[in-house]
C-alpha positions in Angstrom: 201.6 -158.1 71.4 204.3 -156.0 69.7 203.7 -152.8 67.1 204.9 -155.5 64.3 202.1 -157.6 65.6 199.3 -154.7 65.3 200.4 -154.2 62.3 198.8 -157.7 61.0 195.8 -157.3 63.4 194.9 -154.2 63.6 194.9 -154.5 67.6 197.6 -154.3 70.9 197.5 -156.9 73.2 195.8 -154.0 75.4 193.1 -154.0 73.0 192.9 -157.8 73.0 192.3 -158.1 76.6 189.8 -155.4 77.0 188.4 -156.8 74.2 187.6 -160.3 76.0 185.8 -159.2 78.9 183.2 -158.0 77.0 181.9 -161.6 76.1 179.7 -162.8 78.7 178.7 -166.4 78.0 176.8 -168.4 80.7 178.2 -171.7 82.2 181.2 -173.6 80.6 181.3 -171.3 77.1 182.2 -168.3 79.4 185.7 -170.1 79.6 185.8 -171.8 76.6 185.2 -168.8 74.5 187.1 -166.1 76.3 189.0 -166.1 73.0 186.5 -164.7 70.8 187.6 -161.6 70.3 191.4 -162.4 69.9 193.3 -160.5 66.8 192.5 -162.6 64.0 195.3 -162.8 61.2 192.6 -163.6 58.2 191.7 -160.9 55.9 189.2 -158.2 56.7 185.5 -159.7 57.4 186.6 -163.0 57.0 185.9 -165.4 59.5 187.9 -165.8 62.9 188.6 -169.0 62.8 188.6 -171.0 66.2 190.4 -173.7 66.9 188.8 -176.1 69.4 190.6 -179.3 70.8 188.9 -180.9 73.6 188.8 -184.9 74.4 185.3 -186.1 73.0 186.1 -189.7 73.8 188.3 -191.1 75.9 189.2 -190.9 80.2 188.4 -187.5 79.9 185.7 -187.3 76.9 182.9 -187.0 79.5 184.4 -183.4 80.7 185.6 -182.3 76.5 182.2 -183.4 74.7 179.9 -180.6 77.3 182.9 -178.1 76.5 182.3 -178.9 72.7 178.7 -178.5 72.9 178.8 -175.2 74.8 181.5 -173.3 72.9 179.1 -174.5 69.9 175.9 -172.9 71.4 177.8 -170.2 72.2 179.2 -169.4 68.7 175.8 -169.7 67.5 174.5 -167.3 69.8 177.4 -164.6 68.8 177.0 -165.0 65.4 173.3 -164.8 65.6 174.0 -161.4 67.2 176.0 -160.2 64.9 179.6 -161.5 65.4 182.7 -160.2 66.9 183.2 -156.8 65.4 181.1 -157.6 62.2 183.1 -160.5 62.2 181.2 -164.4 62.2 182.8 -167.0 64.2 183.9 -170.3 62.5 185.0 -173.6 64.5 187.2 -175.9 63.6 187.1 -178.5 66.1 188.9 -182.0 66.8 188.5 -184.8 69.1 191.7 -185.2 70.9 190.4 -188.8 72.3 192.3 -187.9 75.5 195.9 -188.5 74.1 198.5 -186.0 74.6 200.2 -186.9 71.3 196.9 -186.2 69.5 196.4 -182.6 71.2 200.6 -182.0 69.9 199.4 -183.5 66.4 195.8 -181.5 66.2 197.5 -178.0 67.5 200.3 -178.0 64.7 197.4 -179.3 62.2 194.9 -176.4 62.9 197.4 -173.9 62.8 199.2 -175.1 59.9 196.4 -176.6 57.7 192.7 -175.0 58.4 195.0 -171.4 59.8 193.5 -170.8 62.8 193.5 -167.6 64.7 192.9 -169.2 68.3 193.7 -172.0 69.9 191.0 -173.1 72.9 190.7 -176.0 74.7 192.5 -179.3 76.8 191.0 -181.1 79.8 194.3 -181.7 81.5 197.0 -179.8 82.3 199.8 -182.2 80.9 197.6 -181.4 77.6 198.4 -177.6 78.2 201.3 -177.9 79.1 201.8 -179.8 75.1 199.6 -176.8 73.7 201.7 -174.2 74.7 204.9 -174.4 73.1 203.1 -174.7 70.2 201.1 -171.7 70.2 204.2 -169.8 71.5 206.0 -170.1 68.6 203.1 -169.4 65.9 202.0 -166.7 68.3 198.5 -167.6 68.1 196.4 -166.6 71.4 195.8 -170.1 73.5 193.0 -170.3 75.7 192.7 -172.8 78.6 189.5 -172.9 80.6 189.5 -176.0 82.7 190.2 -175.6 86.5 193.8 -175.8 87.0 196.5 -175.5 89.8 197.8 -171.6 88.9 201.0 -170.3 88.1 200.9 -170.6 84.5 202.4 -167.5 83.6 202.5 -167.2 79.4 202.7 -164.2 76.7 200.4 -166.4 74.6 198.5 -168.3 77.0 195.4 -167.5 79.0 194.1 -169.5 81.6 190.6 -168.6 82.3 189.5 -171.5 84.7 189.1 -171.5 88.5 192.6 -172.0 90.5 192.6 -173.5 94.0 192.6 -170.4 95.8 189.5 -169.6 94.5 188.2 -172.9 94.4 190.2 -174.9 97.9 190.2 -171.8 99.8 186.2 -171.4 100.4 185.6 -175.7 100.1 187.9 -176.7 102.3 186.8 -174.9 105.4 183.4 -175.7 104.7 183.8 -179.4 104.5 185.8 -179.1 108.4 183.3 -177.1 109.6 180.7 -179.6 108.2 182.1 -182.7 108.4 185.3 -182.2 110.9 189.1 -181.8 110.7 190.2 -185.9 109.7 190.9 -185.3 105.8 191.6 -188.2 103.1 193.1 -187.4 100.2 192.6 -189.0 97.1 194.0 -187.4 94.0 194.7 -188.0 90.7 198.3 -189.1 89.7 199.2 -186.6 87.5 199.8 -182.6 87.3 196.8 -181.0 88.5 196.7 -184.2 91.4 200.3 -183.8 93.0 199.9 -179.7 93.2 196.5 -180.2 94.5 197.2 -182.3 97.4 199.7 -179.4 98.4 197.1 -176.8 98.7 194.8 -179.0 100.6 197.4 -180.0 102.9 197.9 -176.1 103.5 194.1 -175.3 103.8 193.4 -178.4 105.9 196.1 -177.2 107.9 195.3 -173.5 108.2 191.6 -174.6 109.4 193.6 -176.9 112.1 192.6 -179.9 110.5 194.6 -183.3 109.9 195.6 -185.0 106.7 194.4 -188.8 107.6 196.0 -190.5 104.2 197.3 -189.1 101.3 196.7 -191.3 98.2 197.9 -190.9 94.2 195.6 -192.5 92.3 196.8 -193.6 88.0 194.4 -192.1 85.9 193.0 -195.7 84.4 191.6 -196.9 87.8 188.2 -197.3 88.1 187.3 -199.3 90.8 187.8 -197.3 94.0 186.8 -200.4 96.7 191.0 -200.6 97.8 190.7 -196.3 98.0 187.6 -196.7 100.5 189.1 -199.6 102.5 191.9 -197.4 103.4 189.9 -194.5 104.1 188.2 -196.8 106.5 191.1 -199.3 107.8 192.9 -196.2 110.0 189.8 -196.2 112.3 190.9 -199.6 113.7 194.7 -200.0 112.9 196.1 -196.7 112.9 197.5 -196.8 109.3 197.4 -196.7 106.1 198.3 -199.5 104.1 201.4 -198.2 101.9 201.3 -199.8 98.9 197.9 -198.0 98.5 198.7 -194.3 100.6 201.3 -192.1 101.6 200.0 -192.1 105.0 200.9 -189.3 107.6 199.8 -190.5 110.7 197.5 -188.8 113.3 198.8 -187.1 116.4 196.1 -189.7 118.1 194.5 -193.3 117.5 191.0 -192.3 119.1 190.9 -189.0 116.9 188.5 -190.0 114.0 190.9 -190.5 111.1 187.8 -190.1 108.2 185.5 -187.5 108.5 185.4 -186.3 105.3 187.1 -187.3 102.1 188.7 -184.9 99.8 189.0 -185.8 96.0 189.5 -183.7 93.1 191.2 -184.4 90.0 195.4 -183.4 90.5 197.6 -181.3 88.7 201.3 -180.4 88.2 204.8 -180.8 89.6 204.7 -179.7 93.1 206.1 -176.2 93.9 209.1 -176.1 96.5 207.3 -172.7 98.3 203.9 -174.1 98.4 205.1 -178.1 99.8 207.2 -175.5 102.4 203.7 -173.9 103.6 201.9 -176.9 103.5 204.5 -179.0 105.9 
């Protein structure tokens, strides 16, 4: 934050960030309130005003509604101890029913209506990735929390969630040492899904296993049966159907091709230095 901007708040960006580590709320409202102490642009001792957009219905309302709930218990709790700085908390929350229209439409409303001073929330990173232009230009602090697939690099953003070299680095040579090295992927078709797959290819690889089948997945499917059969078809043909993978094939037919499968949601476009590493 600039000296014009300390101006309005009262606080640097230094002060901002020191600031935030001094929350410590257990579980999911650690991330999702991270923002709490952010440099409010309301009057002195009024509320901060949080704005909290998470899906509550929809593909992804099973992961916003917990996030909802926590960043609730955890206002609670601050307030009930006294605030932020003598300062109470207020939420302003909306249900982004897992559209990324609605989270473009609810960002410009909290800011521009109900004057937030913090932005929080989004389940996927397409989501963010609407969020953040926004908040750029009102300069309002955005806070992500959800696991995502790094590199977000942002004046105005922080991403407080686990990336995948915190989170794929440790899993992934667990699950070969468990399991064994024959790796199915099955990701998600979007973002988080595509950048993923890259850094499991590179673990996988790292721990000198083999990537058996690689397969995008659209967000709407539900039934998995197909994803299973070709997990298990390889075993006895050698391939992976393609209309259903992007198969790489294994360096032998009696080398068990699924030992373990690998699925976690997916993320963003793929990055030319990390699909280099991971072959």
């Amino acid at each position: 934050m600039t000296d014009k901007s300390r101006s309005k708040t009262g606080l640097t960006r230094k002060d901002f960030l020191r600031g935030m580590t001094t929350l410590a709320v257990g579980g999911l409202a650690a991330p999702a309130l991270l923002g709490v102490t952010s440099p409010a642009r309301s009057a002195d001792g009024a509320p901060i005003k949080l704005g909290i957009l998470f899906d509550q219905t929809g593909g992804f309302g099973e992961y916003g509604l917990p996030a909802v709930h926590a960043a609730q218990l955890a206002i609670e709790e601050i307030n009930a101890a006294g605030g932020v700085n003598g300062r109470q908390l207020e939420a302003v929350i909306v249900d982004t029913q897992s559209d990324t229209s609605r989270y473009v439409a609810m960002a410009r409303m909290l800011i521009g209506r109900d004057k937030v001073d913090v932005l929080i929330g989004a389940i996927g990173s397409q989501d963010r990735e609407a969020i953040r232009p926004i908040a750029n230009a009102a300069k309002i602090p955005y806070f992500y929390p959800t696991c995502y697939e790094g590199g977000v690099a942002d004046s105005w953003t922080f991403c407080t969630g686990v990336v995948p070299e915190q989170g794929f680095a440790t899993l992934i040579p667990y699950m070969i040492e468990q399991y064994g090295p024959a790796v199915y992927d099955l990701a998600a078709d979007y973002v988080w899904g595509q950048l993923s797959t890259l850094w499991l290819t590179k673990y996988v690889k790292e721990k000198g296993g083999a990537i058996a089948g690689t397969e995008a997945v659209p967000l709407n499917v539900s039934d998995f049966n197909s994803s299973l059969d070709a997990c298990r078809l390889p075993s006895r043909t050698g391939s992976i159907p393609p209309s259903r993978a992007r198969s790489r094939a294994p360096s032998s037919r009696s080398e068990p091709l699924l030992e373990w499968t690998f699925r976690y949601p997916t993320s963003l476009s793929p990055w030319r230095r990390l699909a280099a590493t991971a072959g």
